[in-house]
C-alpha positions in Angstrom: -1.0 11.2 -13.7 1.9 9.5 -13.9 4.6 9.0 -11.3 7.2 11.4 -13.0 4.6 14.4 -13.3 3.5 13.6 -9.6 5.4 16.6 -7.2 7.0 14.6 -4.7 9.7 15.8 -2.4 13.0 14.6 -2.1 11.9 12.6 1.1 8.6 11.1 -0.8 11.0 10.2 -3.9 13.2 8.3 -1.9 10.5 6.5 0.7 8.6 5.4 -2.5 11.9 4.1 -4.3 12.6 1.9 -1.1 8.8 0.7 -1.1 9.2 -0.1 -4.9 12.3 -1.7 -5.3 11.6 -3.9 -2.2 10.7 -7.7 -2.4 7.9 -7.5 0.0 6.2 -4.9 2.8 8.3 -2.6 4.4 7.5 -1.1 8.5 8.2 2.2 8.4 11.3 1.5 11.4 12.4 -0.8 8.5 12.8 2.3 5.7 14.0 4.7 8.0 16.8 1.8 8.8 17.2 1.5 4.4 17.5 5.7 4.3 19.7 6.9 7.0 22.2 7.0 4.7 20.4 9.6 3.0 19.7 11.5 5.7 16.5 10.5 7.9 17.1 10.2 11.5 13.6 10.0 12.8 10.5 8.0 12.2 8.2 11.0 11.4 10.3 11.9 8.4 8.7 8.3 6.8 5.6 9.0 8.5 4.8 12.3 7.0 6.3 10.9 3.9 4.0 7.6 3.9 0.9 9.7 4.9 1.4 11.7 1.7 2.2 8.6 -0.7 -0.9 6.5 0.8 -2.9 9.9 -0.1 -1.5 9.9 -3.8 -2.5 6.2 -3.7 0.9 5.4 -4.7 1.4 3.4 -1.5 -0.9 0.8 0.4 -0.9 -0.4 4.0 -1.0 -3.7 5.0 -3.7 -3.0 7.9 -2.3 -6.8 8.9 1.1 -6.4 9.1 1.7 -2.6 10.1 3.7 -2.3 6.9 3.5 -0.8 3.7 3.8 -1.3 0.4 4.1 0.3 -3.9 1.1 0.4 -5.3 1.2 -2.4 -7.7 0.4 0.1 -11.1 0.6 3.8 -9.3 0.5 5.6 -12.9 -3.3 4.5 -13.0 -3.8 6.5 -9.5 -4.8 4.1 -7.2 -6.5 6.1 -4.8 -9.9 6.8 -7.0 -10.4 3.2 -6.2 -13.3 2.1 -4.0 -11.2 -0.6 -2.5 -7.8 -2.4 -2.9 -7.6 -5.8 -2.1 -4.2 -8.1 -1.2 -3.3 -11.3 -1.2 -0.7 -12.1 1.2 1.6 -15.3 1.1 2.2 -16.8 4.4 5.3 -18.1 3.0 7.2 -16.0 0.7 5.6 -13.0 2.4 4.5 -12.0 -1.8 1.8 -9.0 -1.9 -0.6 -9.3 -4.4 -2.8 -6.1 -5.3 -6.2 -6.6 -7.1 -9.0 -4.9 -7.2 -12.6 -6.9 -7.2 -15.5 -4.9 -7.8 -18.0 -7.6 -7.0 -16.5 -7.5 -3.7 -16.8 -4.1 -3.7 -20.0 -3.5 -4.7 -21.5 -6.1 -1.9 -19.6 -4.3 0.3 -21.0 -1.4 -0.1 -24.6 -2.4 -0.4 -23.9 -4.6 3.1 -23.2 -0.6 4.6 -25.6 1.5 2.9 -28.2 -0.9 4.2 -26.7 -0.4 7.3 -27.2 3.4 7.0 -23.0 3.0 7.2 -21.1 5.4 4.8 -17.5 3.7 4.5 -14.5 6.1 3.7 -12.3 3.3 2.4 -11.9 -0.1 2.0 -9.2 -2.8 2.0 -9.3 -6.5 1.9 -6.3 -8.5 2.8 -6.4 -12.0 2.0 -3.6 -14.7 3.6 -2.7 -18.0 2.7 -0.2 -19.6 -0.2 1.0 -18.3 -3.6 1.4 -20.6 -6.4 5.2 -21.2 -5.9 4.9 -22.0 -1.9 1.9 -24.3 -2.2 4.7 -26.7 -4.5 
């Protein structure tokens, strides 16, 4: 489904818009600060609006950083994905979104053999991108 046939509201529309046309993670203090203008005057207003998005699996949080950010290709629906994994730059703050189903998949036999039934997985990496480590 892509993103124009997804049913957002007006308050998803714009939270997602600030997500994607950031350079980087975004707190959810930090988007409320971005939308005021347009109205939002509390923090539940990007809560309810992030909950929603992170369960369309158009938006991922940084589990690290408290923040959040656009899925990297949310007209594939991320959130039939096992796991999403990130590469965070220490430098330029970059997110990088992948998904590694050899990780995954070793993952997941680590649980089951642990009788452990895992509802979702993420995998955030930090270090240096390719333009920092120059």
């Amino acid at each position: 489904m892509t993103i124009a046939a997804r049913k957002l509201t007006r308050n998803q529309s714009l939270v997602f818009d600030c997500l994607a046309e950031s350079e980087g993670p975004m707190s959810a203090y930090t988007i409320l600060d971005r939308l005021r203008d347009h109205g939002f005057k509390a923090p539940l207003q990007v809560y309810r609006a992030l909950d929603k998005l992170t369960e369309a699996g158009m938006v991922h949080r940084l589990e690290s950083m408290n923040a959040y950010v656009a899925c990297a290709h949310p007209e594939e629906d991320c959130s039939h994905h096992g796991m999403t994994a990130f590469a965070i730059c220490e430098g330029c703050g970059a997110v990088i979104e992948f998904h590694a189903h050899e990780i995954e998949h070793a993952l997941a036999a680590l649980a089951e053999g642990r009788k452990f039934k895992p509802e979702r997985m993420t995998v955030e990496m930090r270090g240096l991108c390719e333009a920092c480590r120059r």
